[in-house]
C-alpha positions as a printed Julia matrix, in Angstrom:
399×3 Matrix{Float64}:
  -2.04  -30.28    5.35
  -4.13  -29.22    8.32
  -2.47  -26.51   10.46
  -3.27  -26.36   14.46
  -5.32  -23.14   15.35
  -6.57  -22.49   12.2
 -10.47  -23.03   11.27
 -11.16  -26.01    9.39
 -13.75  -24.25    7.36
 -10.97  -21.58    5.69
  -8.72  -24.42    4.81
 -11.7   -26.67    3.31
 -13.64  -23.74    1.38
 -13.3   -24.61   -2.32
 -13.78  -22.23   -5.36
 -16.72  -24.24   -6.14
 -18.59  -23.27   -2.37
 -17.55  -19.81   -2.71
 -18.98  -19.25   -5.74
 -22.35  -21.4    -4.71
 -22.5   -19.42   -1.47
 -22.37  -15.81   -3.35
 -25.22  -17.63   -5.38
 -27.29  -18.02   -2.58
 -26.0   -15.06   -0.29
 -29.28  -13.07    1.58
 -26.74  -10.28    0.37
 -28.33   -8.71   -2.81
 -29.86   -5.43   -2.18
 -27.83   -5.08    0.87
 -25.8    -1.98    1.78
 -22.48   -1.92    2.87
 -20.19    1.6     3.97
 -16.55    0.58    4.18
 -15.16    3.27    6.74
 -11.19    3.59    6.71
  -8.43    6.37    7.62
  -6.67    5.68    3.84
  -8.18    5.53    0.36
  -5.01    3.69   -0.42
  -5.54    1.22    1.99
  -8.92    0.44    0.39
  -7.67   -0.01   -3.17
  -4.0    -1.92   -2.08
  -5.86   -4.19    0.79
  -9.81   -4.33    0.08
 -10.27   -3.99   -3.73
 -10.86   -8.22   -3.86
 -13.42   -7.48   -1.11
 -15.02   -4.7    -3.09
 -15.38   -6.83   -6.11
 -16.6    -9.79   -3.84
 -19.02   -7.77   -2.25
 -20.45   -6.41   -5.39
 -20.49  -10.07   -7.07
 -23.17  -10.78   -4.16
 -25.34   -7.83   -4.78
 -23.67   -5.85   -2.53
 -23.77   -2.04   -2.76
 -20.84   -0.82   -1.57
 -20.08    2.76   -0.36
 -16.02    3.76    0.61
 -15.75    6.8     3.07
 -12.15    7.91    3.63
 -10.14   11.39    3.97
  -8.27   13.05    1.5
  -9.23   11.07   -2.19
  -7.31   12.21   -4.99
  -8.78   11.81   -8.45
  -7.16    8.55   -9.34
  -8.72    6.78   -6.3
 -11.72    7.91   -7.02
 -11.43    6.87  -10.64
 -10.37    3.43   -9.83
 -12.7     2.78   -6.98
 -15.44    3.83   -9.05
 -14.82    1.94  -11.61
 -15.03   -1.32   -8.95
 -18.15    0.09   -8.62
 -17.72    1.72   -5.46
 -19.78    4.77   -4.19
 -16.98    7.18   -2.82
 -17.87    9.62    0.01
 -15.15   12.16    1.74
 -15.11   12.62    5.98
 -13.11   14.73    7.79
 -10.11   12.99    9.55
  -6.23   14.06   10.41
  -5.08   10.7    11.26
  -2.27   11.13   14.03
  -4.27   13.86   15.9
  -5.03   13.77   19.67
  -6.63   17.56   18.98
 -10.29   16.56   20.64
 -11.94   19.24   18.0
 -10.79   17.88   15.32
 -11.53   14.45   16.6
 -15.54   15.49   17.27
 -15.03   17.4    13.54
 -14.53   14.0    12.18
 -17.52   12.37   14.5
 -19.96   14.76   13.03
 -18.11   14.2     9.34
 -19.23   10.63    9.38
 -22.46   11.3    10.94
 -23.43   13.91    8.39
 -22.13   11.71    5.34
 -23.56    7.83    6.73
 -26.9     9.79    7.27
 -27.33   10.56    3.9
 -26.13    7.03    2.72
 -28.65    5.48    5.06
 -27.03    2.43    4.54
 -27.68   -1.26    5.86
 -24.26   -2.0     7.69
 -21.01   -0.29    8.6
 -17.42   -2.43    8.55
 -14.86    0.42   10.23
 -11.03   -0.38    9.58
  -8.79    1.01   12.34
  -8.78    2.6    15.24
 -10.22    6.14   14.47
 -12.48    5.09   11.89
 -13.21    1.99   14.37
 -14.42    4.46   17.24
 -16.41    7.09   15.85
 -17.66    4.58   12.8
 -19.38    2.48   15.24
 -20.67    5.66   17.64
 -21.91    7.43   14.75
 -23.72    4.58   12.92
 -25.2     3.82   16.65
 -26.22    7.36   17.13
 -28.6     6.9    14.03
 -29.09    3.19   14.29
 -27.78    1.63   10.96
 -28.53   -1.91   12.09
 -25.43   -3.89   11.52
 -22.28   -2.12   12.77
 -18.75   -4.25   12.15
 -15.39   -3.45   13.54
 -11.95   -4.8    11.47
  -8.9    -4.56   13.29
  -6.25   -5.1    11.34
  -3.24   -4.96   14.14
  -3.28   -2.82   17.18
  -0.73   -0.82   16.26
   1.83    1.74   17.89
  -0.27    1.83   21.18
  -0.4    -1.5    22.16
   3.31   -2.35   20.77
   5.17   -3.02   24.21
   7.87   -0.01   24.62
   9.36    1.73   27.68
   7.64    4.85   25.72
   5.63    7.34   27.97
   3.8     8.91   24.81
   2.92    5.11   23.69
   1.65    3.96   27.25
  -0.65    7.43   27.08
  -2.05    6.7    23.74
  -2.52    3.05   25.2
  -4.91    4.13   27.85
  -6.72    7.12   25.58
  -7.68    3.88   23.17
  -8.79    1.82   25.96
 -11.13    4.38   26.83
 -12.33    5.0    23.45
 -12.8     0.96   22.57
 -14.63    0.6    25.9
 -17.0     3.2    24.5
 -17.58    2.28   21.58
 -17.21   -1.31   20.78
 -19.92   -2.79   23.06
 -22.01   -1.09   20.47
 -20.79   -2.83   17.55
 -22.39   -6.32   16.01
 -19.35   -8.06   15.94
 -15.56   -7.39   16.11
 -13.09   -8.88   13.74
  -9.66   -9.71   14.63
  -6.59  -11.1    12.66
  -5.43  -13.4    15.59
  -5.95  -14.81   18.32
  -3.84  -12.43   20.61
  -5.39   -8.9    19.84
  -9.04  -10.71   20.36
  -8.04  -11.65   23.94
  -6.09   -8.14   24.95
  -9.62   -6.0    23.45
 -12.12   -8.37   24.86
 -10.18   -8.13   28.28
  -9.69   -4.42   27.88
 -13.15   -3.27   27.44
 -14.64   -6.47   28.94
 -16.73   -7.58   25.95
 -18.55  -10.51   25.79
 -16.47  -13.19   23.42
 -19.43  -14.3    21.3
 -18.85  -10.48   19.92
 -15.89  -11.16   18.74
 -14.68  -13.28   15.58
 -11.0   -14.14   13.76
 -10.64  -14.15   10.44
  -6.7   -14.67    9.42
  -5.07  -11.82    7.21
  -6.34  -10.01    4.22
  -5.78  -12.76    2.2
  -4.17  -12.67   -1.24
  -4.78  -12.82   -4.85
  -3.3   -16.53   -5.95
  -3.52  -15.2    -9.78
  -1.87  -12.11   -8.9
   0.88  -13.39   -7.01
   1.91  -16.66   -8.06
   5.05  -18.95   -7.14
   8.08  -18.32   -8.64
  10.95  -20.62   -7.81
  13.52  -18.61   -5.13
  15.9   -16.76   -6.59
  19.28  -17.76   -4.85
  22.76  -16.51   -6.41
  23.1   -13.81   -5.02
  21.3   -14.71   -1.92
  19.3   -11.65   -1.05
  16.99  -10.81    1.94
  14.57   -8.31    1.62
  12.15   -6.42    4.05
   8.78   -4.62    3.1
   7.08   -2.21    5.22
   7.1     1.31    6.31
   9.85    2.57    7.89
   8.6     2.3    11.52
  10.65    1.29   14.67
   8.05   -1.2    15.62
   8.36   -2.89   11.9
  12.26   -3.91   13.28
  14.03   -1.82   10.47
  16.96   -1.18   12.95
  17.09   -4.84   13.49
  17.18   -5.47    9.69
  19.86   -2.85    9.28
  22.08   -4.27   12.05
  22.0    -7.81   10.66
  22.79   -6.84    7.32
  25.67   -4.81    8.45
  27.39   -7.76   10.37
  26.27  -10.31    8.05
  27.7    -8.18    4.64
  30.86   -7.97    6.84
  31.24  -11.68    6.6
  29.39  -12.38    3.13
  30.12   -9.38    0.79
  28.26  -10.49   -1.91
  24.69  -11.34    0.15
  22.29   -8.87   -1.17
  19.93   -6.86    1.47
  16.97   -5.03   -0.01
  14.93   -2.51    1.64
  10.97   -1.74   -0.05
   8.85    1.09    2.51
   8.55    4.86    2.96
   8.61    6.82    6.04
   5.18    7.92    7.79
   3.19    9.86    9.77
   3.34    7.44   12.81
   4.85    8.33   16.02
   7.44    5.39   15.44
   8.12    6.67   12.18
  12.22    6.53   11.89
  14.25    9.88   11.29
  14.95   10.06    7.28
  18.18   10.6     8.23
  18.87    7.86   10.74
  18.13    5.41    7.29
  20.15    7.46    5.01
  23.26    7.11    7.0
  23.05    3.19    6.61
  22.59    3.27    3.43
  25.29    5.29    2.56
  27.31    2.84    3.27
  26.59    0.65    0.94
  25.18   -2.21    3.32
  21.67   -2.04    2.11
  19.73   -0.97   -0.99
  17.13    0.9    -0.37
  14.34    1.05   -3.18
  11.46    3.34   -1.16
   7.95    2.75   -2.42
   8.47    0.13   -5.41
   6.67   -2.96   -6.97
   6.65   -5.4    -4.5
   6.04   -8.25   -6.72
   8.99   -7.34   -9.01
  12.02   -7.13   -5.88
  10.21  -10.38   -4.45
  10.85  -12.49   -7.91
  14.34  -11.75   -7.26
  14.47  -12.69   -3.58
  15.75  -15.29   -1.62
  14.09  -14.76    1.25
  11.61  -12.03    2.94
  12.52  -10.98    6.76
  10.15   -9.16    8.91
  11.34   -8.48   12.16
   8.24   -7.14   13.34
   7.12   -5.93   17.41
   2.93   -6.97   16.79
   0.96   -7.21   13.58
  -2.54   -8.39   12.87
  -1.45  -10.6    10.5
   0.86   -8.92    7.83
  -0.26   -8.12    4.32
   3.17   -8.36    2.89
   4.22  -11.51    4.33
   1.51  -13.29    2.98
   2.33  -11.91   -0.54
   6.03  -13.52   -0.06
   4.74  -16.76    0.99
   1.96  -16.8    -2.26
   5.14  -16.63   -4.58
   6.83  -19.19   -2.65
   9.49  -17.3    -0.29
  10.82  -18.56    2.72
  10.24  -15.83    6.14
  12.23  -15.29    9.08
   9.51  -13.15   11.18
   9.37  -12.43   15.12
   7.27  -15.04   17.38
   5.11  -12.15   18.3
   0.93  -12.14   17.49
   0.23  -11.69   13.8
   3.87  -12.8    12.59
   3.55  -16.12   14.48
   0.4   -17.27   12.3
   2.72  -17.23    9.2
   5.56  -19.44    9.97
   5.66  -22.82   10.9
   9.71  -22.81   12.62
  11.71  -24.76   10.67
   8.87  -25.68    7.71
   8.69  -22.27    6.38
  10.88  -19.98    7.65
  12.36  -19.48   11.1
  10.53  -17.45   14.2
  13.22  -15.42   16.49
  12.5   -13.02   19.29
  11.31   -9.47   18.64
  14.69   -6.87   18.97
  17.06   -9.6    18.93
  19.76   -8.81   16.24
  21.71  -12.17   17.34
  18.73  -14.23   16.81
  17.92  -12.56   13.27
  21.5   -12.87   12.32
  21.76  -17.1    13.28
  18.75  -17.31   11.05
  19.65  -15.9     8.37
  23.06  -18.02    8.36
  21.15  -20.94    8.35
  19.87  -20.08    4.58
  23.25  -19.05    3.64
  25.13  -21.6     4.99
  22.26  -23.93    3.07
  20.83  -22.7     0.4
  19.42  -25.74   -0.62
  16.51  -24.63    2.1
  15.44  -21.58    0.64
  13.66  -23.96   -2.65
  12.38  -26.32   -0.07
  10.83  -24.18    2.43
   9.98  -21.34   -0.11
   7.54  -24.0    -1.41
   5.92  -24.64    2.14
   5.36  -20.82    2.27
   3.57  -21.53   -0.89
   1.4   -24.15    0.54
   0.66  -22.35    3.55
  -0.49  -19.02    1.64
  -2.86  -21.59   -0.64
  -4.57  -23.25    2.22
  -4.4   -19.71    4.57
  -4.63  -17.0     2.96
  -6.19  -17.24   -0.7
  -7.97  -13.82   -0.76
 -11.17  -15.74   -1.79
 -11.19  -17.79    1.27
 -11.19  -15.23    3.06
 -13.83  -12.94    2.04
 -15.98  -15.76    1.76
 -15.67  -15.64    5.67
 -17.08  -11.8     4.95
 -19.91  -12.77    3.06
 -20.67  -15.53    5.56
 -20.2   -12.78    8.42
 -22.47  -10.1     6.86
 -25.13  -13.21    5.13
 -25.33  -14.06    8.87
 -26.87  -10.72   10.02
């Protein structure tokens, strides 16, 4: 199956070409930092990219605040070079933000690497300033969403941040070798923003998953459960979630809601509280940060009522073991359902519309087995993790 707005060469890429291309990649004896605001980040989302990277001769160096021992350990044992900077992530304190430009300036010096690939916005703006300041000759921006700022609100604080970003990216990304987005939709608003030319700028779709890691696992249905994964952020549509389970458990008793995420340092982090109540209650279960691959065998299907995403991590992981998604027709969730094939797209803060969607799988359940398997086939022509970074190694091979 060939799917409209997605490149022919991700769908086509065998095994067999990805493993002939790190053959022949120009990347042995190359050196790569990975820049990020999160350790965890890099182990949970880039460890297959790591590995990848290595396979091809890559040497690999992973600069992010705050390691603790264990990520250290298993980064290391990857074979990852680990480096500290100095970052607070949700700071708008300009000291502490030219304490972290000098942090990576200091530390990238001393690596004197080949190539820089910065992951999100802080690490994103004074990555690619730094590494420009002392020329490291191929300089690579990854934006993986754009996050609280550019999530439309009525918020005064969020419209602010919006404009302090906008700023920053038109100062720093016209320095960069390319740009990588996740869709289609954050290309065009950056590009526009800081007026870049669009031959900077390049899509590759998701993170991509591990196929022998996650693998299908027929739906479970009786109890029917829905669960969400994510932080507990606003933006994420965790109110939403809460508000259809409440009406629909007032109807259905015996539907099962699950809740997976922790709260956060983000400004749209919910009030601990505000969650608690609701799940005193009884409506939801709420299992904080858990296995996600354990709750998922033993869902029916995964909701993500989501305001923007690049394209999201943990929805590909539900489609991989075959689960079908209601998500929000909003950039990033729209490139994971097909409406009606896989899942159903609704509006973003529409409680009504998540609601009538999720009646449709209780009302027939005989569609969760059906288009749970489509979600399958999507996530095996999309988003195998190896597809994907081959795109990477073709990127970086092309430099």
């Amino acid at each position: 199956m060939l799917l409209r707005g997605y490149p022919i060469a991700c769908i086509l890429l065998s095994s067999m070409e990805i493993k002939n291309h790190y053959k022949t990649s120009k990347l042995s004896g190359l050196s790569l930092i990975l820049l990020c605001n999160n350790a965890k980040m890099l182990i949970n989302f880039r460890s297959d990219l790591i590995l990848d990277l290595i396979h091809a001769g890559t040497k690999v160096y992973c600069l992010a605040p705050d390691y603790t021992e264990t990520e250290i350990l298993k980064l290391s044992e990857m074979g990852a070079i680990c480096h500290h900077f100095y970052l607070v992530r949700n700071s708008t304190n300009p000291w502490q933000e030219i304490k972290s430009f000098f942090s990576i300036i200091t530390i990238i010096k001393q690596i004197n690497a080949d190539s820089l690939l910065a992951i999100t916005s802080k690490p994103i703006i004074w990555g690619l300033l730094a590494a420009a300041s002392i020329r490291v000759p191929y300089r690579f921006a990854l934006f993986t969403g754009l996050g609280y700022a550019f999530t439309p609100t009525n918020s005064l604080k969020q419209k602010i941040l919006k404009g302090i970003l906008g700023f920053l990216y038109r100062l720093s990304l016209p320095v960069a070798t390319k740009v990588i987005f996740q869709n289609s939709d954050d290309a065009s608003e950056i590009i526009n923003i800081c007026k870049l030319p669009s031959k900077k700028a390049t899509i590759i779709k998701g993170t991509g998953v591990s196929l022998k890691e996650w693998t299908y696992l027929p739906p479970h249905v009786e109890p029917i459960t829905f669960t969400f994964v994510g932080r507990l952020l606003k933006e994420k549509g965790v109110l939403e979630f809460l508000q259809a389970a409440k009406e629909i458990r007032s109807q259905y008793p015996s539907i099962r809601f699950w809740l997976l995420g922790q709260f956060d340092t983000n400004p749209g982090s919910l009030p601990e509280a505000q969650i608690k109540k609701i799940i005193e209650l009884g409506i939801v279960e709420w299992f904080g940060f858990a296995n996600v691959k354990e709750y998922l065998g033993s869902t029916s299907v995964f909701v993500l009522p989501s305001y923007r995403e690049g394209v999201p991590r943990s929805t590909q992981e539900a489609m991989a073991m075959g689960r079908p998604v209601i998500t929000t027709d909003v950039p990033g969730c729209r490139e994971t359902v097909i409406g009606g094939y896989n899942g159903y797209l609704i509006p973003p803060r529409d409680v009504d519309a998540l609601i009538t969607a999720m009646h449709k799988f209780i009302e027939q359940p005989s569609l969760i087995p059906l288009m749970g398997y489509h979600s399958y086939q999507m996530a095996v022509e999309l988003f195998d993790v190896k597809k994907i970074n081959a795109q990477y190694i073709k990127l970086f091979h092309g430099c």
